[in-house]
N, C-alpha and C positions, 0 to 999 in steps of 0.2 A: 701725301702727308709725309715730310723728313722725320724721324727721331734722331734723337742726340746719339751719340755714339754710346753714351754710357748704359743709356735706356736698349738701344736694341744689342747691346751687349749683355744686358742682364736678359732681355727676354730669348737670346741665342742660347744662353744658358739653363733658363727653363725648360726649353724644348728640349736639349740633349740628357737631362737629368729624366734616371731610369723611374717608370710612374709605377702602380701600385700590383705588384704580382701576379700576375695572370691565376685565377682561382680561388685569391683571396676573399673572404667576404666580409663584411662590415657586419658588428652584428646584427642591426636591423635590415640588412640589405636583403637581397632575395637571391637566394645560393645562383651560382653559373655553372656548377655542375651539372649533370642528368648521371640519374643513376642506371646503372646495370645489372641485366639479369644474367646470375651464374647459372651457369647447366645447370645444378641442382635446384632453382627454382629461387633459391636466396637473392637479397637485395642488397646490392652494394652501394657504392658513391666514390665520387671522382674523390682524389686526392686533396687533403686539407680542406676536405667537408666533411665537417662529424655525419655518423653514418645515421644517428636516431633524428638530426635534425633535418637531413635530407629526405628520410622517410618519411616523416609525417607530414612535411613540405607546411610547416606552420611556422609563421614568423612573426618572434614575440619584438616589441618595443623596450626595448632594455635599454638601460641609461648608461651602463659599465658592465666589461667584459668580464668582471667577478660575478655578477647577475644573472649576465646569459649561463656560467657556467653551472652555478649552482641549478637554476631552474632545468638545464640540459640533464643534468648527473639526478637531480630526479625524477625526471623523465623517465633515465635508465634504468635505475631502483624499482620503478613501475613496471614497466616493461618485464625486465628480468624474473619479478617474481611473477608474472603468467607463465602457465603453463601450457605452451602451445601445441606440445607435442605430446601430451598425454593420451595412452594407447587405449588407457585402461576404461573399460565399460561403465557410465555411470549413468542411474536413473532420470529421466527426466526432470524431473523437480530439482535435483540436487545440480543438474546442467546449468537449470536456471537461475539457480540461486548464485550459481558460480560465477554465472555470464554478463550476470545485472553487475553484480561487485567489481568485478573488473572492466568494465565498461566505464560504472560510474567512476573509478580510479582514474580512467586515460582518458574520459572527459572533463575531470577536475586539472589537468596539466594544461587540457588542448587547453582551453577559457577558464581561465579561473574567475570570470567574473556572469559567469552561465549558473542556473539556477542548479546544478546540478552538485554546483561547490559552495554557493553561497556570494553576496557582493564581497568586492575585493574590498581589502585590508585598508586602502588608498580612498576608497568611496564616502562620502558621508551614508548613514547608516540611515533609513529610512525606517521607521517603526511602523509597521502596518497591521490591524488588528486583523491575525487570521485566524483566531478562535473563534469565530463566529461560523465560519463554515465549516468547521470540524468538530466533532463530538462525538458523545459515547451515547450509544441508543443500547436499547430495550423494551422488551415487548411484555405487556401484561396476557399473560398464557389463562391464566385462572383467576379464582376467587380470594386462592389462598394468597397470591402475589403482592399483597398491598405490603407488608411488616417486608416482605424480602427484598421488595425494590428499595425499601425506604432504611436497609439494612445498607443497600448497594453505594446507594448514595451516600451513607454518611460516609464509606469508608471509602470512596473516591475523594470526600471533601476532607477527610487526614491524611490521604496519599498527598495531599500539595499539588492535584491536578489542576491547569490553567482551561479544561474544556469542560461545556456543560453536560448534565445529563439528560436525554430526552427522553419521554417514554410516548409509545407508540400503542394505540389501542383501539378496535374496534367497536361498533356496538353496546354487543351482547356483555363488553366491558366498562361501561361508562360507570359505572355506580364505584370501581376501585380507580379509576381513573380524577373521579372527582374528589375522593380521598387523599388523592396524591399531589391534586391541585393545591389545595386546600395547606396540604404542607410544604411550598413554595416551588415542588417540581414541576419541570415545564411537559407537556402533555401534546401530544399530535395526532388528534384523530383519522384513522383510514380507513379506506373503501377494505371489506371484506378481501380474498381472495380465497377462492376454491375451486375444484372442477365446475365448471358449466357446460349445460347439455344444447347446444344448439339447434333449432327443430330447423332441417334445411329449405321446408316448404315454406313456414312461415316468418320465418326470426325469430321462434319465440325463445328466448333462455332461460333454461330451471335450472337451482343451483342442484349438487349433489347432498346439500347437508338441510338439513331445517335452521332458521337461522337461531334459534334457540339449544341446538343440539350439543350435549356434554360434549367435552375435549375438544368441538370444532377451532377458537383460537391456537388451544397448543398444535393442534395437526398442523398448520401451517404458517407458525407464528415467525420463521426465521425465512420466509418469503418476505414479507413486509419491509423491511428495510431495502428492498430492490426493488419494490415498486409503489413505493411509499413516497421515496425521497428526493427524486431526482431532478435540479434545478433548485435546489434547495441546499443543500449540504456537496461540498466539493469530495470530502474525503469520512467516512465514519466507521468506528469500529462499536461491532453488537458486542453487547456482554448479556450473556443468559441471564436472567430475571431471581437465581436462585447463587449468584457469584457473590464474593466478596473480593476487595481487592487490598493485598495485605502490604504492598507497597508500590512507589509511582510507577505509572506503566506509558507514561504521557508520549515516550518513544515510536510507538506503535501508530499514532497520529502524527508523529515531528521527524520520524527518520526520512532520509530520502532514499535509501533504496527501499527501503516498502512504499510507498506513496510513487517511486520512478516505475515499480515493477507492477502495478497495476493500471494498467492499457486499454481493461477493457475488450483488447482484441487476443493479443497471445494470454494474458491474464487475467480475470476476471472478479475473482477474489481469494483470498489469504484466511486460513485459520489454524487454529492448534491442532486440529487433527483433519483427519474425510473420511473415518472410518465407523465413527458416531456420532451421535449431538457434539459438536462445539459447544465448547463454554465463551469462543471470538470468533470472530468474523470481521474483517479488514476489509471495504469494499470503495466504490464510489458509485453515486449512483446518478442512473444514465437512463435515459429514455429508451435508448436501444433495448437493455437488459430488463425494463418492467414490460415494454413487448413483447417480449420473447416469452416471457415467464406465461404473462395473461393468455397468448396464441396459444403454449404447450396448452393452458388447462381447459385450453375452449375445446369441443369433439361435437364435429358440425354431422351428426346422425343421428337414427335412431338407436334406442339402447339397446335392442334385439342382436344380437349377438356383435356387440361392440366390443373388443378387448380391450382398446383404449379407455374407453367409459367404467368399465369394471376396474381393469387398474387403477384406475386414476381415484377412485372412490377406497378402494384399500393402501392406499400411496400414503405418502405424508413429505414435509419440505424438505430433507433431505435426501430423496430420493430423487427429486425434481432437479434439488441443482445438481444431483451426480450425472441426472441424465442429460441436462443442457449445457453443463459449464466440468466436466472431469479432467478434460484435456486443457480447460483455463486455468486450474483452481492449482493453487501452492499451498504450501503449509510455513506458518511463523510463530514463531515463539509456543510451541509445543514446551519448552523445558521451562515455561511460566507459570503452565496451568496442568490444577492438577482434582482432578475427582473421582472421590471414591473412599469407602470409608478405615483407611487404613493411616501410618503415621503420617505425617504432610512432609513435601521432600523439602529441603533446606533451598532451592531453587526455585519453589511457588511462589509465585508473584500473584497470581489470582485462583482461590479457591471457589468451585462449585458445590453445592449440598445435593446429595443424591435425590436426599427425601422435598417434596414439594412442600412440610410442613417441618423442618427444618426444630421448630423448638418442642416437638414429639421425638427428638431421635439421639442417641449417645453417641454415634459416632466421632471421632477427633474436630473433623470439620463442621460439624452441627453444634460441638461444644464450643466451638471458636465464635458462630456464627451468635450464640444465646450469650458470647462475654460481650459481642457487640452490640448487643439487644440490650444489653441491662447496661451498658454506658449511654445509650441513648436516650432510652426512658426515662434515664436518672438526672 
């Protein structure tokens, strides 16, 4: 095939015209560099390849070279403020807390459109109703619990919370349960949990309590939300049966690093404290973990000098999760919650009452909890 002279005069010309810089990248291209390791262990990059973009070796679809830059330079923003080189000694809890936050940071740059950031700004906006599988539970402990749950709930429903309240109750509590029915609260009946004695000749199981026995509920009433719930509820936070909540706390359900940093496996649950009763408890509940729970309290012998069987009859449920979940368990939102009968701190988000009869008592938080009592009645 001839070309005209003009024709392969212009394409003699294309050919000798100098093409696009060796190293250049385009910004959706895929770098041509390879980066290098300095003797000191650092990461560098060929020349006229930004050095965070060749790290992460993540290539965003940008439309204009203003876009890549900005998305790059916060990148670096991110970056720069970890601390990688921190020498200094710090508690495991407080590792954690650190490790999650900065994770979730440099997973919101990798994908902005990963649940860990939320859908992109660019997406239509899909409205999914996920109140339904998160809520706030509570256990009915006693007799005295009907006026203090029904205290709990109203001040959840002037906090402008969007999740319901459950309550959770066994048995030997049906008669304050149906009370509670009765005034529009939703109610979850559960199987007991206590030590059981397993006779290894026969199978036979005795519990350790008579199922009528005072304080049997409270002894183990903050097991139940772990072996109560699971395949039912995605994510829930316990609130003691004697709390009020003095404003929205809906976070604690909605945040994603609380909700990212229970795993289950390094984490298992989150509260205000591990040093006493919680007044929360932050969990999910999972089949693995009511497992676990029911195997600890099972003690397949006789009682004749059993130590497990005698512990486990003088135990109660925080003892249980210090010994199956210590090295799982975090602490959040400690400067929300506060009890005890002294002034209330300007940072309480949710107050406990010490006393279990709550309108017998003068303390600050029992007087707070009797102005919420006569707004209700009234």
């Amino acid at each position: 095939m001839e070309l005209s002279d003009d024709l392969a005069s212009a394409i003699r010309k294309s050919w000798s015209e100098s093409g696009t810089a060796e190293g250049t990248d385009s910004p959706i291209s895929t770098p041509r560099g390879t980066p290098k390791s300095s003797t000191k262990g650092s990461i560098t990059a060929e020349a006229d390849i930004p050095e965070d973009y060749q790290l992460l070796k993540h290539h965003y679809a940008i439309s204009d070279t203003a876009g890549k830059s900005v998305a790059q330079d916060g990148l670096v923003d991110v970056l720069r403020d970890l601390d990688f080189a921190n020498n200094e000694k710090a508690s495991p809890h407080s590792t954690r807390r650190r490790s999650i936050e900065e994770v979730s940071r440099i997973r919101q740059w990798l994908n902005p459109r990963s649940s860990f950031s939320g859908a992109s700004v660019n997406e239509r906006q899909v409205k999914e109703e996920v109140s339904d599988r998160k809520c706030w539970i509570t256990v009915v402990e006693s007799q005295d619990d009907l006026w203090p749950i029904l205290i709990l709930k109203h001040s959840l429903v002037l906090s402008g919370t969007r999740y319901k309240l459950h309550v959770l109750y066994s048995e030997s509590m049906l008669g304050v349960a149906s009370q509670l029915s009765e005034q529009g609260i939703e109610t979850i009946r559960t199987n007991d949990i206590s030590p059981l004695l397993v006779d290894s000749a026969t199978g036979s199981a005795s519990s350790a309590f008579m199922p009528t026995e005072e304080g049997r509920p409270a002894k183990w009433s903050k097991l139940l939300p772990f072996v109560s719930l699971a395949n039912v509820f995605d994510l829930v936070c316990y609130l003691s049966p004697r709390s009020m909540v003095l404003s929205n706390v809906d976070e604690l359900l909605e945040s994603n690093i609380v909700s990212s940093e229970i795993d289950n496996e390094t984490c298992v649950l989150l509260s205000n404290t591990m040093h006493e009763p919680p007044t929360l408890i932050v969990l999910r509940p999972n089949t693995e973990a009511d497992a676990c729970i029911r195997e600890y309290m099972t003690v397949y012998s006789s009682t004749d000098n059993n130590g497990k069987w005698a512990k486990l009859r003088s135990s109660q449920d925080l003892a249980v999760l210090r010994a199956l979940f210590e090295d799982s368990w975090g602490v959040v939102a400690s400067e929300y919650c506060y009890r005890g009968v002294g002034s209330i701190p300007t940072t309480a988000k949710i107050i406990e009452c010490c006393s279990t009869q709550p309108w017998n008592a003068n303390d600050e938080t029992s007087l707070l909890w009797r102005k919420a009592y006569s707004q209700l009645v009234n």
